[in-house]
N, C-alpha and C positions, 0 to 999 in steps of 0.2 A: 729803203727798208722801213718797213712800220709794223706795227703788232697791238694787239689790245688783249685783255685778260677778263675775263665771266666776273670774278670774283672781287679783283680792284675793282671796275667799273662801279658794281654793284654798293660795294663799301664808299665807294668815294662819291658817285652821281643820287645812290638815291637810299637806301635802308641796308644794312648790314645782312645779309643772309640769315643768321639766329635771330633775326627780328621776325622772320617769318612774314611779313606782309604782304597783300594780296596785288596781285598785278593785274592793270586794267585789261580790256582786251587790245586796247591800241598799243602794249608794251609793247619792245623786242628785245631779245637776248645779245648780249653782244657776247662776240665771238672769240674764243680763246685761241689764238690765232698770227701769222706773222706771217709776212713775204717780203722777199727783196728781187730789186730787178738791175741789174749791171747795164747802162746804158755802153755803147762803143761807135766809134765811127768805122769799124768794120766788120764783120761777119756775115752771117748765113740768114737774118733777120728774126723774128719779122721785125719790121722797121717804123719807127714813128714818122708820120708826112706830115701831120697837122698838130697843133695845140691850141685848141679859143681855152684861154685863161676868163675864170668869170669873174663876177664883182658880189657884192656882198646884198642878198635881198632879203628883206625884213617883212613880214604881211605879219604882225602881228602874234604869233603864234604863243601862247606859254606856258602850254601845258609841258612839259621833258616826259614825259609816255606816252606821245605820239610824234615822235621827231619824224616821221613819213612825212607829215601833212607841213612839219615849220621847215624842210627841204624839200620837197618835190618844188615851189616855185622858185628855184635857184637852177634845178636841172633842169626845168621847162627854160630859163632864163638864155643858161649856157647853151643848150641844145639849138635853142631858136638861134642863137649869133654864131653857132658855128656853121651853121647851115646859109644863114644870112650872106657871111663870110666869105664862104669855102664855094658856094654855089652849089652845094649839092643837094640831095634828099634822102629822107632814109630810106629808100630802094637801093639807092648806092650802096649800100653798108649790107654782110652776111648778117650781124648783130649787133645792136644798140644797148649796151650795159651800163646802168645807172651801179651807182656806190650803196649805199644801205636804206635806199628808201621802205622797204619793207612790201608787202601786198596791199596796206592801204596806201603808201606813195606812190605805190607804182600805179594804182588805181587814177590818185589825183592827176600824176601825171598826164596817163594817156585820157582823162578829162578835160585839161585844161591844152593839149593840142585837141582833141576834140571838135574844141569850140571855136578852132581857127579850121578846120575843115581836114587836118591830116591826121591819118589812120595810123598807129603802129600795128606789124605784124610781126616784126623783128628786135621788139624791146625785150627785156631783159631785168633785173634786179639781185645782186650779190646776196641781199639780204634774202632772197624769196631763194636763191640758187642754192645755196649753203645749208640747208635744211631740208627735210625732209617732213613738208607741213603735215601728211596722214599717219605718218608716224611720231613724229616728235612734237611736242607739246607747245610749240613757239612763240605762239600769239602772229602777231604780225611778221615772223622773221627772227633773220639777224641782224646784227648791229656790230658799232667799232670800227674804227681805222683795218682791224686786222680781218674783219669780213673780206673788202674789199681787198685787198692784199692775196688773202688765201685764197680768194676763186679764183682774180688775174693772175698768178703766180703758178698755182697748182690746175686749173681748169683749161682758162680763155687763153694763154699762151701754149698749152700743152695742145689745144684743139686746135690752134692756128698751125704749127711743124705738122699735127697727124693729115692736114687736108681736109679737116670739116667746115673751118669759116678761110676764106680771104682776105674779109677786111672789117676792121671791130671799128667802133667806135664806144671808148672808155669813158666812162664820166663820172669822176669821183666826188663825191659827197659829204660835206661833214657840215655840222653846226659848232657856233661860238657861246657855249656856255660854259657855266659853272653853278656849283653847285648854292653860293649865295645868290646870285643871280634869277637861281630859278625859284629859292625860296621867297626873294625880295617881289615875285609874279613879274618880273619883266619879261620881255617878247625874246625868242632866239632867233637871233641875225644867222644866216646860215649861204653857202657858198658853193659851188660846183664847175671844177675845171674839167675838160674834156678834152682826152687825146685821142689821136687818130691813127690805128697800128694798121699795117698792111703786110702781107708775106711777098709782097714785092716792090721795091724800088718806086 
């Protein structure tokens, strides 16, 4: 279970809402938001097969209004070792879902396998999913623990029972800040574990 809130976020990460301040274009909104998921060792699925747990990767990053760009080299990281791993490719997979990298993560991402010769066609992004970029005013997306939460919970497990996808591959995202941290200009260390749901056994 996890959730995040528009308005703490806001107050606590970066300027109070009555402060009125301008948001770069690399910002994203994070998501007022919650899911929970009851794991069991029996039922009707769908079922987790896999989990590459990732490690913590730092490229320098310090700007906190473009966390796309200080996480996408952690889900390129995770994705590369679970694949590594596991033996597979993403043709395996109906859909590849990153955690809240936004439109420009999702960008770096599919840049940085690029350059290793593999295509996505089946990637994905909670943050770019959860909004509605031609209507709603987003910037880059959504953001928050509870992004990710409320697409897997309400969307990607709802769409896995109907018969739309088979087999996901989840990849959840966050970064290691705070708010002295980000004003002191240091880099955000940032992380991404990856599970692997299937609607069968």
């Amino acid at each position: 279970m996890t959730s995040s809130h528009f308005c703490s976020a806001e107050r606590q990460y970066r300027t109070p809402l009555e402060y009125g301040g301008q948001r770069t274009p690399t910002a994203q909104w994070t998501v007022t938001g919650a899911g929970c998921v009851i794991l069991s060792r029996e039922g009707p699925g769908p079922y987790i097969t896999h989990v590459t747990t990732g490690k913590i990767v730092d490229k320098g990053i310090q700007d906190a209004n473009n966390m796309g760009a200080a996480m996408a080299p952690a889900a390129y990281d995770t994705i590369q070792a679970h694949f590594r791993d596991t033996g597979r490719r993403p043709s395996d997979y109906d859909l590849i879902v990153t955690g809240d990298l936004g439109s420009l993560g999702k960008e770096i991402l599919l840049d940085l396998f690029h350059r290793d010769g593999i295509e996505f066609k089946n990637l994905e992004d909670c943050g770019v999913l959860i909004y509605d970029a031609q209507t709603q005013d987003v910037h880059c997306g959504g953001s928050g623990c509870g992004c990710s939460a409320a697409v897997l919970t309400g969307f990607l497990l709802n769409g896995m029972k109907q018969g739309r996808w088979r087999r996901l591959l989840f990849c959840g995202t966050g970064a290691l800040l705070s708010p002295t941290s980000t004003l002191q200009g240091e880099s955000i260390p940032s992380i991404c574990h990856a599970v692997a749901i299937s609607t069968e056994q």
